[in-house]
MARTORPA-781397 format. One record per residue (C-alpha): x, y, z; residue number from 0. Coordinates in nm, 3 decimals. Example, Ala and Ser with C-alpha at 12.3 -4.5 7.8 and 13.67 -1.06 7.14 Angstrom:
REM MARTORPA-781397
SITE         X         Y         Z   pos
SITE     1.230    -0.450     0.780     0
SITE     1.367    -0.106     0.714     1
This chain:
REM MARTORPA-781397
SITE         X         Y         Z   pos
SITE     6.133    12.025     5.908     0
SITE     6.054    11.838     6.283     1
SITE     6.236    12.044     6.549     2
SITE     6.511    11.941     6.749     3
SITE     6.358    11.703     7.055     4
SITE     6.634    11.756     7.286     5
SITE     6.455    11.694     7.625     6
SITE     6.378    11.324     7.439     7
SITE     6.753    11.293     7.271     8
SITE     6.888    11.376     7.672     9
SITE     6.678    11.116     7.846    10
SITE     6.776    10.923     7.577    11
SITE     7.140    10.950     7.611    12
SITE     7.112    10.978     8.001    13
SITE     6.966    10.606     8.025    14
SITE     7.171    10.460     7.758    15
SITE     7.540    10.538     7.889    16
SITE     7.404    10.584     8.237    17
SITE     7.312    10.156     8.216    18
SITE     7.630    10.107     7.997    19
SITE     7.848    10.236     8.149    20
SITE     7.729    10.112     8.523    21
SITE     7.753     9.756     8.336    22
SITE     8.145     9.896     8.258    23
SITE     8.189     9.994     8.596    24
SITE     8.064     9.613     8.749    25
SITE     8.343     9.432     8.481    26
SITE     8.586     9.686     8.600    27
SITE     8.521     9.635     8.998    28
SITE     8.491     9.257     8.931    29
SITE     8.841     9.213     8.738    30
SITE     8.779     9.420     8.404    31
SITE     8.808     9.258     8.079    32
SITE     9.122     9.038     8.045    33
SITE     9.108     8.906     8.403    34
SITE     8.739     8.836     8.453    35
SITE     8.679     8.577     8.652    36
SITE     8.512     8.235     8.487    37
SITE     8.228     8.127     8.557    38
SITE     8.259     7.774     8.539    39
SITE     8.600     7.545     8.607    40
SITE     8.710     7.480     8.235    41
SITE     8.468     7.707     8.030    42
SITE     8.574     7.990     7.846    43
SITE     8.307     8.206     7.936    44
SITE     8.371     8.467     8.176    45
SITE     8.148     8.739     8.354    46
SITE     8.303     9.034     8.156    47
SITE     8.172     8.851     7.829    48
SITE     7.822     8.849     8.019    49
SITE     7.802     9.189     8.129    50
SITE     7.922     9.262     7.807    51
SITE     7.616     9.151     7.668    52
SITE     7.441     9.327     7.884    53
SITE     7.628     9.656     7.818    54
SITE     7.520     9.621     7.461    55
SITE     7.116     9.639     7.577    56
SITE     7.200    10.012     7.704    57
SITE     7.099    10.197     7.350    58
SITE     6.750     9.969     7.388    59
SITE     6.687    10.014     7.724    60
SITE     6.754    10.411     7.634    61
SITE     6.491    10.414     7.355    62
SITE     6.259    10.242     7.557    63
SITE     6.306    10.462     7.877    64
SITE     6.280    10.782     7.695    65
SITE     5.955    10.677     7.512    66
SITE     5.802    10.580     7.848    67
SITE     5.951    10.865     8.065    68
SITE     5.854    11.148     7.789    69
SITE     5.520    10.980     7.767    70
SITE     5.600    10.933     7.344    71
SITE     5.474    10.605     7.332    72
SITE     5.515    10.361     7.108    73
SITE     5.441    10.501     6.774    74
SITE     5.770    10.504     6.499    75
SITE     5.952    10.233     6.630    76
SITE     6.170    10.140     6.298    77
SITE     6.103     9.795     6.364    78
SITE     5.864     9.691     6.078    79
SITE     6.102     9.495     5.826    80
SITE     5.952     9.732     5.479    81
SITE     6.105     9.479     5.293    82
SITE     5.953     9.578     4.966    83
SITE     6.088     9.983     5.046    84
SITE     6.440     9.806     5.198    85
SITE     6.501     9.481     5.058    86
SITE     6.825     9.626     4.845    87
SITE     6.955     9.766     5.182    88
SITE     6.940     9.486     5.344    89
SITE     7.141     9.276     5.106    90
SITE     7.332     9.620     5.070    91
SITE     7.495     9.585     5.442    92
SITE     7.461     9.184     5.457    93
SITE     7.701     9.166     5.173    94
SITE     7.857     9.494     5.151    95
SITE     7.995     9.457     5.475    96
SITE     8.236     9.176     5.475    97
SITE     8.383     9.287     5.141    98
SITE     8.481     9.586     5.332    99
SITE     8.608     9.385     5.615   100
SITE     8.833     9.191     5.359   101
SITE     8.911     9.493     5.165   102
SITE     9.041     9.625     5.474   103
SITE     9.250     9.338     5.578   104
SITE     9.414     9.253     5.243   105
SITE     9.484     9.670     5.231   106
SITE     9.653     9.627     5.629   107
SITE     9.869     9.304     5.511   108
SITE     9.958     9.498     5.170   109
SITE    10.079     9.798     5.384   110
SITE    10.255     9.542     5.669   111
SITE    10.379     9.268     5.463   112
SITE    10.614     9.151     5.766   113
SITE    10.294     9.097     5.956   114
SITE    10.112     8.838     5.702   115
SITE    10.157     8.454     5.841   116
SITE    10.008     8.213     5.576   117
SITE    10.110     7.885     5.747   118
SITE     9.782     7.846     5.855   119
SITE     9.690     7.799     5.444   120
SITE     9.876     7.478     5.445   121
SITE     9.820     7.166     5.527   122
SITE     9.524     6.922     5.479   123
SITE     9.289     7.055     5.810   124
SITE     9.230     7.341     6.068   125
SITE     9.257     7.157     6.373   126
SITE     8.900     7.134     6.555   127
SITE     8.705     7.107     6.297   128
SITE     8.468     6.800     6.204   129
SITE     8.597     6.845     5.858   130
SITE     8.896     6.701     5.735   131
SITE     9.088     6.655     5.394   132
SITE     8.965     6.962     5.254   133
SITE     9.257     7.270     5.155   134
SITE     9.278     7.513     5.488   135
SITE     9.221     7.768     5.234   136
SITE     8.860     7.599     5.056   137
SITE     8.808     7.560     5.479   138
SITE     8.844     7.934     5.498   139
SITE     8.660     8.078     5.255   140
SITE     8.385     7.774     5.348   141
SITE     8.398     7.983     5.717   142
SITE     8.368     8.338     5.602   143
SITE     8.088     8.238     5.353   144
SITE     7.881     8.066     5.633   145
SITE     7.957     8.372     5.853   146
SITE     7.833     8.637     5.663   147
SITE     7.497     8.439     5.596   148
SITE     7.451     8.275     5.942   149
SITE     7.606     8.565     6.174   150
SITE     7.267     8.784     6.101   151
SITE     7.100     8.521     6.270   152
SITE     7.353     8.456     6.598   153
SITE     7.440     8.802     6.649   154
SITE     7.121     8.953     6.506   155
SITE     6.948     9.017     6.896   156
SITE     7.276     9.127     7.078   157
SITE     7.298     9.398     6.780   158
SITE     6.922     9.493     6.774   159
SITE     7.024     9.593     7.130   160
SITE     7.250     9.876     7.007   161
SITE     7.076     9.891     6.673   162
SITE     6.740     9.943     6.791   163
SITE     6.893    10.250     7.002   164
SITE     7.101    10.418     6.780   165
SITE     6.939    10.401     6.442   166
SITE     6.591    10.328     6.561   167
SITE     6.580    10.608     6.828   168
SITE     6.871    10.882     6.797   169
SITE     6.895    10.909     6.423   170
SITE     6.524    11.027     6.370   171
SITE     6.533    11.240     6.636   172
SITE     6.851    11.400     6.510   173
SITE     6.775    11.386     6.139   174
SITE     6.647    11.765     6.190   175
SITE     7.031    11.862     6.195   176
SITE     7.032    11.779     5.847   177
SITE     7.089    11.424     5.725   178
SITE     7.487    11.505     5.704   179
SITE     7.525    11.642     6.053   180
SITE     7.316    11.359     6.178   181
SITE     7.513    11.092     6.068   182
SITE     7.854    11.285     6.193   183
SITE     7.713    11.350     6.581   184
SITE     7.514    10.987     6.562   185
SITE     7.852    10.825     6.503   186
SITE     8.043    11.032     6.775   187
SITE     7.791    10.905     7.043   188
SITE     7.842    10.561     6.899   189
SITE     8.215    10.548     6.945   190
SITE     8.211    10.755     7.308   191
SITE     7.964    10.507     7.434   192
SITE     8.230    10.234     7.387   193
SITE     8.488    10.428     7.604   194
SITE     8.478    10.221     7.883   195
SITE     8.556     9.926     7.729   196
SITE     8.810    10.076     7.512   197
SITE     8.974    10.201     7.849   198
SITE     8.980     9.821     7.989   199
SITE     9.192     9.726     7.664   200
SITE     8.934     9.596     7.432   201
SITE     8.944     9.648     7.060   202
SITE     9.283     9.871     7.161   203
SITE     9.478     9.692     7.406   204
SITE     9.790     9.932     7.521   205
SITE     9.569    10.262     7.407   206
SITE     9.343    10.386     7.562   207
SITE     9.307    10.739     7.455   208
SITE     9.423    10.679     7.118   209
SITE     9.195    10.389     7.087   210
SITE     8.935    10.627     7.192   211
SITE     8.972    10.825     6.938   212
SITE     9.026    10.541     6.721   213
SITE     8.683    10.419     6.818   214
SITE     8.479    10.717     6.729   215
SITE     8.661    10.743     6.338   216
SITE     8.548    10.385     6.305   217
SITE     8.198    10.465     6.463   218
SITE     8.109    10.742     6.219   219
SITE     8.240    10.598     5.910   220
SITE     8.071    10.241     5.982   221
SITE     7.752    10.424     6.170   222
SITE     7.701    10.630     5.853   223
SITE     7.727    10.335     5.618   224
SITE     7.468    10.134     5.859   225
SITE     7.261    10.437     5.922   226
SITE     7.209    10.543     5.566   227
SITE     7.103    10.188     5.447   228
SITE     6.833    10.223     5.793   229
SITE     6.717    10.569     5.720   230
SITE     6.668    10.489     5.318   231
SITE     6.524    10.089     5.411   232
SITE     6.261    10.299     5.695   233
SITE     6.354    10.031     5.908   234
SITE     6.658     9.932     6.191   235
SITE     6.748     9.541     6.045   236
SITE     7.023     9.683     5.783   237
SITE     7.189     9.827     6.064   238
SITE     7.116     9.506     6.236   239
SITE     7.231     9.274     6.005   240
SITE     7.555     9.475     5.874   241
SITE     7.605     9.505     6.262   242
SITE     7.607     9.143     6.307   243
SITE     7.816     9.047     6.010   244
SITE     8.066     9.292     6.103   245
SITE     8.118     9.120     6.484   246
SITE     8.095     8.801     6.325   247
SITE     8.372     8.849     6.062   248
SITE     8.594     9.065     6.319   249
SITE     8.859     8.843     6.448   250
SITE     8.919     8.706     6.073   251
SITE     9.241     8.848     6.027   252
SITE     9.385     8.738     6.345   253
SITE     9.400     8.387     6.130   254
SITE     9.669     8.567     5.929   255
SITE     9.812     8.781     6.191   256
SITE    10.213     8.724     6.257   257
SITE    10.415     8.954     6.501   258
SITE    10.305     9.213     6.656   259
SITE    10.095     9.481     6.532   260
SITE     9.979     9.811     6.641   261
SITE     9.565     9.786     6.715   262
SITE     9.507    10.146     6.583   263
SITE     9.629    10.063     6.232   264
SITE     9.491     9.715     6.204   265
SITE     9.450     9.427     6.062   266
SITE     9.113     9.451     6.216   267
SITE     8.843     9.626     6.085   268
SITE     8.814     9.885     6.407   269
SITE     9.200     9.957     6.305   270
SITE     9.258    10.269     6.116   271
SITE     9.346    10.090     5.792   272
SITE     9.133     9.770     5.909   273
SITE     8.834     9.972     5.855   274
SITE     8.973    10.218     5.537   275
SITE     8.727    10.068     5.287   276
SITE     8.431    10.154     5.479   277
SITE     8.539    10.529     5.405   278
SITE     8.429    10.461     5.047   279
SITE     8.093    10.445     5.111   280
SITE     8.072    10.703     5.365   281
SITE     8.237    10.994     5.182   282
SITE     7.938    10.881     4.889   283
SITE     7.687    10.905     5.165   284
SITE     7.850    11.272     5.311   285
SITE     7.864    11.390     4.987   286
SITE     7.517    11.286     4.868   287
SITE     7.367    11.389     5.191   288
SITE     7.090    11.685     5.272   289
SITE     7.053    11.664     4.883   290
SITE     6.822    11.332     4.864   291
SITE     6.493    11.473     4.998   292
């Protein structure tokens, strides 16, 4: 078995929050999340969202830093697609994933009945968009269908940048914990690198220690479904693309969403029950661990 690296994993994790978390502290000085100024008179776009953007290069800019300051190079970069090793991966996480989202939102409204609106499943047309006289509910389903195949593509570079970090940098170089301890301290990272944020009132609003907490349970059950399907594929883009359709199907259930709800349960998927489904797979993957050589 490789030996722990851990001058490599700290100049790893030193670059990644180091940049991160500067990018956190520049939204914060500048107005933080929710009162970001915009950029441009009428656009929706505001400098948090930017930085944001930015923030979520840090795990990229940390592989890449660590390879150059270690003088590793450039060798084992998980980037080569192995499509005929992966291909059942990445339809595993391209497909899986949204189930899961669903799963966890119909579980949330089953849970918190008082919570479920469905007027937006009548009438003839959602509002703002080009097509009209079709059920809000064929509409709907039209949406989330054209998410989950297009969002790989959209979102696919902003979650290479975490992506090519986390599963294409830490988890090899922490896979000598054993595959089940890897997957456990890889997710922890994940979540604690999202503190920040989670302290401004995204994903959480109101919580910010509990939703800290919140953060890293959803981290390491997600980050152990995504990193599984990367370490077995011997290649980053199931993480990527599960990572994308995840952030492209997150603010589904708001569509249903009446009253107010309590972020840490749900209905979305970083909510406690949001994101029970994706439990399933990881408590297979724990349990199956360190025994797959």
């Amino acid at each position: 078995m490789d030996k722990l690296d851990i001058r490599r994993v700290t100049m790893y994790l030193l670059i990644t929050f180091g940049f991160s978390w500067a990018i956190a502290l520049i939204i914060y000085i500048t107005g933080g999340i929710r009162n970001s100024p915009v950029i441009a008179d009428g656009s929706p776009l505001t400098l948090a969202l930017l930085l944001m953007v930015l923030y979520m290069a840090g795990p990229t800019l940390g592989n890449i830093g660590a390879r150059i300051f270690t003088k590793e190079g450039s060798s084992n970069l998980w980037l080569r697609p192995k499509l005929r090793q992966g291909w059942k991966y990445w339809l595993l996480t391209w497909f899986l994933t949204p189930l899961l989202i669903l799963g966890g939102m119909l579980l949330y409204f089953f849970i918190f009945p008082e919570h479920l609106s469905t007027e937006i499943l009548n009438g003839d047309a959602i509002p703002g968009l080009p097509l009209t006289g079709l059920p809000n509910w064929l509409m709907i389903a039209g949406l989330v269908l054209l998410a989950t195949l297009v969002t790989p593509l959209a979102n696919g570079l902003a979650t290479l940048g975490e992506e090519f970090g986390w599963r294409g940098y830490l988890q090899p170089k922490l896979l000598p914990l054993g595959e089940r301890k890897m997957y456990l301290l890889v997710g922890a990272i994940w979540g604690a690198w999202h503190w920040p944020l989670i302290w401004m009132g995204f994903n959480y609003p109101g919580y910010p220690i509990l939703g800290s907490l919140a953060m890293v349970w959803f981290t390491i059950v997600v980050g152990t479904f995504f990193g599984w399907a990367a370490l077995r594929a011997g290649s980053v883009w199931p993480a990527v693309i599960g990572h994308a359709v995840l952030n492209g199907l997150a603010a589904l259930p708001v569509l249903f969403l009446s009253g107010e709800n309590n972020p840490l349960l749900g209905p979305l998927a970083p909510g406690i029950i949001g994101g029970a489904l994706f439990v399933i797979p990881t408590i297979l993957i724990l349990w199956k661990a360190d025994s797959q050589k």
